[in-house]
C-alpha positions in Angstrom: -5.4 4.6 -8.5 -4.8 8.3 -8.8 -5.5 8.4 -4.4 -2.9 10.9 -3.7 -0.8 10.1 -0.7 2.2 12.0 1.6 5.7 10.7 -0.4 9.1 11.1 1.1 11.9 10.8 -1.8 15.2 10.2 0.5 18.5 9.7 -1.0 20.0 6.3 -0.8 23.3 6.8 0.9 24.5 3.2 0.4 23.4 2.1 -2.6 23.0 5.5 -4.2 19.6 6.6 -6.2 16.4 7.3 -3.9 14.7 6.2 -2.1 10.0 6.6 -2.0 8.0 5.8 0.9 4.4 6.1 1.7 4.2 7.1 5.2 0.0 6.6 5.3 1.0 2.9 3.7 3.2 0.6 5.7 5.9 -1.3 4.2 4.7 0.6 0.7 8.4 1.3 -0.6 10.5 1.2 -3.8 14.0 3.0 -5.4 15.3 3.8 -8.9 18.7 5.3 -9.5 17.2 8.2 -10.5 14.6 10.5 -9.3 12.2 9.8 -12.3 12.8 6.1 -12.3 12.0 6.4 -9.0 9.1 7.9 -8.8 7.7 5.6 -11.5 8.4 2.9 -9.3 6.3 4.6 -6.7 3.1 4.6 -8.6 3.8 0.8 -9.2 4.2 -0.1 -5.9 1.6 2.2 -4.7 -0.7 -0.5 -7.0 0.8 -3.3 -6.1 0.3 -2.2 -2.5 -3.6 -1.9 -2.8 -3.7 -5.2 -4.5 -2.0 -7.2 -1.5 -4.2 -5.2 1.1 -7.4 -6.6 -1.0 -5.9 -10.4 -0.7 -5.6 -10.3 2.7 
């Protein structure tokens, strides 16, 4: 799953950490508290992402 994507790390204001979104993917979003834990989440949920657009 190495499709490469636009990613937009945002700070989380409220919460605190930050926040990754895939623009090109809607709804494809995750956090981690810190920049690296974030963007391990993001490849994650970048999978988990492809997997639900196959079920439907």
């Amino acid at each position: 799953m190495q499709l490469s994507y636009k990613m937009e790390i945002s700070p989380d204001l409220d919460e605190g950490g930050y926040v990754i979104s895939f623009p090109e993917l809607p709804g494809c979003l995750t956090c981690g508290e810190t920049i690296e834990q974030a963007l391990k989440n993001a490849e994650d949920a970048k999978q988990e992402w492809y997997i639900a657009q196959m079920d439907d």
